[in-house]
N, C-alpha and C positions, 0 to 999 in steps of 0.2 A: 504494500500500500504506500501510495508518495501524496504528499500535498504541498502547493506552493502556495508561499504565504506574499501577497503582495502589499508592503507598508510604504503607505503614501499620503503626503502634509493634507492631501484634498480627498482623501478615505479613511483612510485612518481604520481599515478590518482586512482578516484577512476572505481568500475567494480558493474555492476548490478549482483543481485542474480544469477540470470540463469548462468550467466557470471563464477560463482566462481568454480565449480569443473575444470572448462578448464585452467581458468589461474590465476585464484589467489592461488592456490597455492603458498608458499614460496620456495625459490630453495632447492635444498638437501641442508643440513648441515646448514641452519638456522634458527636460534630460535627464537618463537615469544613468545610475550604475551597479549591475547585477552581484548581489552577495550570495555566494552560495554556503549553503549549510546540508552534510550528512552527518545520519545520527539514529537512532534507537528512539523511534515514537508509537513503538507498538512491540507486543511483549513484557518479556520481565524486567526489562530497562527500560519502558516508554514512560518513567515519571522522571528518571535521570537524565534520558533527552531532551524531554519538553520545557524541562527545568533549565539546560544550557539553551534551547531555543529561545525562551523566554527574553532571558537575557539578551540576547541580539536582538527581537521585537522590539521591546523596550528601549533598548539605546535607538534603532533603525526610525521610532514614532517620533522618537524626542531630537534628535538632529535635524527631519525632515520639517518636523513643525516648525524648527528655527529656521527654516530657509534652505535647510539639504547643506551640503558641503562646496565649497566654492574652489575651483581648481583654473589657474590661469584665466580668472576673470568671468569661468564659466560657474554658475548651479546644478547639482546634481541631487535629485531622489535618491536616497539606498532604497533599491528592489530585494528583497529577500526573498530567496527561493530557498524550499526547504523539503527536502529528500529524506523519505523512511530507508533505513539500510538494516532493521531490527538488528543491530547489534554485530552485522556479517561483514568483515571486512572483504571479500567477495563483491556482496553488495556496495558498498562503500567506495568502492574500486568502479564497478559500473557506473554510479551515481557522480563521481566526481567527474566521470567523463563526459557524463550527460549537460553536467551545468557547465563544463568549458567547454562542448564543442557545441551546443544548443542556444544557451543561456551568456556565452562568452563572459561567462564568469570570474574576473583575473584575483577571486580571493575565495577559497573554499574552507571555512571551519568546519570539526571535526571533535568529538566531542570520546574518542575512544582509542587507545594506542593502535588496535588493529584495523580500524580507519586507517590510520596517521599512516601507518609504515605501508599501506594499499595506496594512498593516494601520493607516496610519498616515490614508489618504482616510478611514476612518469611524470612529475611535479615538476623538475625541472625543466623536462624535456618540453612541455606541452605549457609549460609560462604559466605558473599559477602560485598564489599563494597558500601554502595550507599551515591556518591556523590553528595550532592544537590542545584542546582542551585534556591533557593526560599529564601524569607527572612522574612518566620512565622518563629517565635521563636518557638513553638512547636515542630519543626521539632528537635531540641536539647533537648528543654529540658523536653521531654517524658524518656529519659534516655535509649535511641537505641545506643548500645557499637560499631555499625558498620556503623554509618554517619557522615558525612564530611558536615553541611552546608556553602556555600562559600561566599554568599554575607552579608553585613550587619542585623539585624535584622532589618525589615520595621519600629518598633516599632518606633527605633531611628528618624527618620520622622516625626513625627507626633505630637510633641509638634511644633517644627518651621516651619510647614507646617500651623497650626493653629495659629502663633501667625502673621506670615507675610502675609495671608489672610485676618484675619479680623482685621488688624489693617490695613490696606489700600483699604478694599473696602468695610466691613459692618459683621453683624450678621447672616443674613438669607441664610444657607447654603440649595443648594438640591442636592441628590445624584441620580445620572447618570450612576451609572459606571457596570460593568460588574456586570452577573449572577454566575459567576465558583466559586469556594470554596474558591479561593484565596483573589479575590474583599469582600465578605463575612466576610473574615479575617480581612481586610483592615476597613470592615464599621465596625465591632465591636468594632478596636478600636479606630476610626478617631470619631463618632459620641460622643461619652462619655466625651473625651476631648474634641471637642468643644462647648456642653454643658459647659461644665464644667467653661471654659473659659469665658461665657455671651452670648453664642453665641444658634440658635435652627435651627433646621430643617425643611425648612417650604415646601419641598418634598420629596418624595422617590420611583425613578422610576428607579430599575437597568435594564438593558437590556441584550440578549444575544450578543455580539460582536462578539463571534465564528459565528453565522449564518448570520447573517444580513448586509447589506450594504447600507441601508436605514433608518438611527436612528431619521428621520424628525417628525413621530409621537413623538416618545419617548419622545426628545426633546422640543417637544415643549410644553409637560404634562408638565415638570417642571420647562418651562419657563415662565407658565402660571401663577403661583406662586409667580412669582418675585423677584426672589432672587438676594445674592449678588457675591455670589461663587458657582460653580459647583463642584461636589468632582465625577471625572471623571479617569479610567484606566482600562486595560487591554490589550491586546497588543495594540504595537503602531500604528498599520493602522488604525483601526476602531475605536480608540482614536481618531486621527486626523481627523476622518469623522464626529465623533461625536464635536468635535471641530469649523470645517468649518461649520457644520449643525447651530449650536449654535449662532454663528455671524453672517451668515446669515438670521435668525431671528431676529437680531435685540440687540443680549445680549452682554452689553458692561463690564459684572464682572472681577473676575478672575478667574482663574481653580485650582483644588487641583486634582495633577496628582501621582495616584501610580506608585508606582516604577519598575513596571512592564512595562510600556508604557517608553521610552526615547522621551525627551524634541525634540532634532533635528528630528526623523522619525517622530517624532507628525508633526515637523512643515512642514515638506515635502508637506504630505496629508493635512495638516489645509489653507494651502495657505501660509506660509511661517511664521518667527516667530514675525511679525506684532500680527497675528490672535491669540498669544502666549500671550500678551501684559497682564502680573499680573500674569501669571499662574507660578508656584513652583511645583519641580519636580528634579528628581536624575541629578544629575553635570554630564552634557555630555562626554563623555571622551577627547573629545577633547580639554576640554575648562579646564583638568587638568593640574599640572605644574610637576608632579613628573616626572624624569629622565625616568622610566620604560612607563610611558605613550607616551612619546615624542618618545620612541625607541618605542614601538608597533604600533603605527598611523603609523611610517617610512615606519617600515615592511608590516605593510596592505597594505598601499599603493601600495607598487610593482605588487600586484596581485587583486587590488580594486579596481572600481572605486567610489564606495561608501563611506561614512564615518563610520569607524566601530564604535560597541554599546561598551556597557559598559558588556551586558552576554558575547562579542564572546572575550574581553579582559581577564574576570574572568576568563572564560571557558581556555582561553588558559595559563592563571595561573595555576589552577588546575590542568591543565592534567601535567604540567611541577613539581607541587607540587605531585602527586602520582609516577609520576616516579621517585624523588628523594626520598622516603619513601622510594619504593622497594630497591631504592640500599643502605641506609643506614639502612634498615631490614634484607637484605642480604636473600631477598623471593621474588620470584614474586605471589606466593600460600598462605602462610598465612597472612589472610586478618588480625588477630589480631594484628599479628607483622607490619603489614604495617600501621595501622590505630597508632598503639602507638608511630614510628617514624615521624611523621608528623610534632611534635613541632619541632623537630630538624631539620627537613628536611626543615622546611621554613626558617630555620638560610642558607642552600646552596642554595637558590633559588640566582640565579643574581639578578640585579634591572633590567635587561631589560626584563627580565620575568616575573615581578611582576608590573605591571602598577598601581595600587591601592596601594602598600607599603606596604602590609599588613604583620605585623610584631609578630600577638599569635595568638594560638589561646587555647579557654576554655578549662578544662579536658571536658567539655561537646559534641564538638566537632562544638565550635561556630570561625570563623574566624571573626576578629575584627579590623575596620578602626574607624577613627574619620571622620563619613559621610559629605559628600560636598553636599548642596544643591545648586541648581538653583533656580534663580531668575529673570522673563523677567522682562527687564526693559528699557522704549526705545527702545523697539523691540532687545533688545542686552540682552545677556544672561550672567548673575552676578553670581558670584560664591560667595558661603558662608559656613565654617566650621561651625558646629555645636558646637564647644566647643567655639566657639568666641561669640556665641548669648546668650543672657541675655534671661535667660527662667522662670527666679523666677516670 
């Protein structure tokens, strides 16, 4: 299933496929320029898509309203077109092709590593930018001259994810967590350091989270083991099912949650953040202090009733950060000149566009915070910088 979402100053909704020769059209005499997005909007990640979609709607409504982005004296509409790839980097690979050879696309977000590295085989080749919402480090530093990774490297995690586990609940880690390439990632390099640490693994039962909604077997494989941590993630629904499943059985540990799953959606599904109680996991956005956070939650709120993530706040950085590349490249077309403007372009970003702060990024094309962890505690959710923690 695909739908292209068309956001424009003089509509302002979006229009299904079928929909688009009739009326999505732009009026005479204005100018657009096509954003493409592939992504997970159906399945067991279509709230963790919709959720990084979101965020680019949001930034793509609120530029245009201002007047679109002005390049060499001309106005441009962001067109956002937005591609279901359930999760398949297959799909993801088809779809990127569709929005640059269709759509002439010259920027495609991506909101999943196996997107990222599909769309990334012909990305140079076929002139495109892909913007990627995942936090392998690989995704940078294979050396693709035409990527934008937005979130933190996961990496970053992973010492204070290990050292505030097992020094409050014990040694004997089992992992839980997703089958997708991403989880994969995640166990390579979470298991090495906690080894390394004093710590072992005394199971290892990942499951599929895209399919399932019944993780009570799974669970309870590695609950039979007895451990003291679960090291559990993938999107946040079926994270929190796998969460509720787990203390229902009985397991009073704590959780090591990728940063793919957010702490609040977990706790939604889990039974609230009681059922949380030890688990460490990415700093909810709402529980940040920076100016640009506090102005984005405002914003959501007018048109939410949820609480928004931490992708659909990045997501609606990024897209506010590529439109400012274009006009200080003075191109909407060359993707080279757009990608090399970027350092600069994050010096014009507001702080209410920027909820994260993020202030460089690498020549590699890595954007770089000083990551905030979560911490439940008392059922209440602690926030903790990562340059504050003693990790020697």
């Amino acid at each position: 299933m695909s739908g292209i979402q068309r956001i424009k100053r003089w509509a302002g909704l979006g229009i299904a496929t079928g929909a688009l020769a009739a009326i999505g059209m732009a009026p005479a005499g204005a100018a657009e320029v096509n954003i493409g997005f592939t992504g997970p909007l159906s399945g067991g990640a279509a709230l963790y898509g919709q959720n990084t979609l979101e965020g680019l709607k949001m930034a793509a409504k609120e530029i245009n309203a201002d007047g679109g982005i002005t390049v060499d004296g001309k106005s441009y509409d962001i067109n956002l077109i937005s591609l279901d790839d359930q999760y398949a980097p297959s799909r993801a690979a088809v779809n990127g092709k569709r929005l640059v050879q269709q759509y002439n696309a010259p920027v495609v977000f991506t909101p999943h590593s196996g997107g990222t590295f599909a769309l990334q085989a012909f990305n140079e080749r076929d002139k495109f930018l892909v913007m990627s919402y995942t936090s392998i480090p690989e995704v940078t530093s294979k050396g693709n001259t035409l990527t934008v990774k937005i979130p933190p490297n996961f990496t970053d995690y992973v010492a204070p994810f290990v050292k505030l586990t097992m020094e409050r609940f014990g040694p004997k880690l089992a992992i839980a967590n997703a089958t997708h390439d991403y989880a994969k990632y995640w166990t390579k390099a979470f298991v090495p350091a906690w080894k390394k640490a004093g710590g072992e693994v005394v199971a290892d039962n990942p499951m599929d989270y895209n399919k399932s909604a019944d993780f009570y077997t799974g669970v309870s494989k590695v609950l039979a083991a007895d451990p003291d941590v679960l090291f559990i993630g993938g999107a946040s629904e079926p994270t929190g099912l796998v969460v509720r499943q787990a203390r229902q059985l009985g397991f009073e540990g704590g959780f090591v949650i990728m940063d793919q799953a957010k702490v609040s959606e977990v706790a939604r599904v889990a039974g609230g953040m009681d059922a949380l109680e030890g688990a460490v996991g990415v700093a909810p956005l709402s529980h940040l202090d920076t100016p640009g956070a506090k102005s984005f939650i405002k914003l959501y709120k007018k048109n939410h009733e949820n609480v928004p993530t931490a992708e659909t706040a990045y997501n609606y950085f990024a897209m506010f950060l590529v439109a400012r590349a274009m006009e200080r490249a003075g191109t909407v077309t060359n993707v080279a000149d757009i990608r090399a403007a970027i350092p600069q372009a994050l010096k014009q970003i507001d702080e209410a566009h920027n909820p994260f702060a993020v202030t460089s990024m690498t020549d590699d094309g890595n954007l770089a915070i000083d990551v905030r962890i979560a911490e439940v505690t008392d059922g209440q959710v602690k926030i903790l910088q990562r340059s504050d923690m003693d990790l020697d």
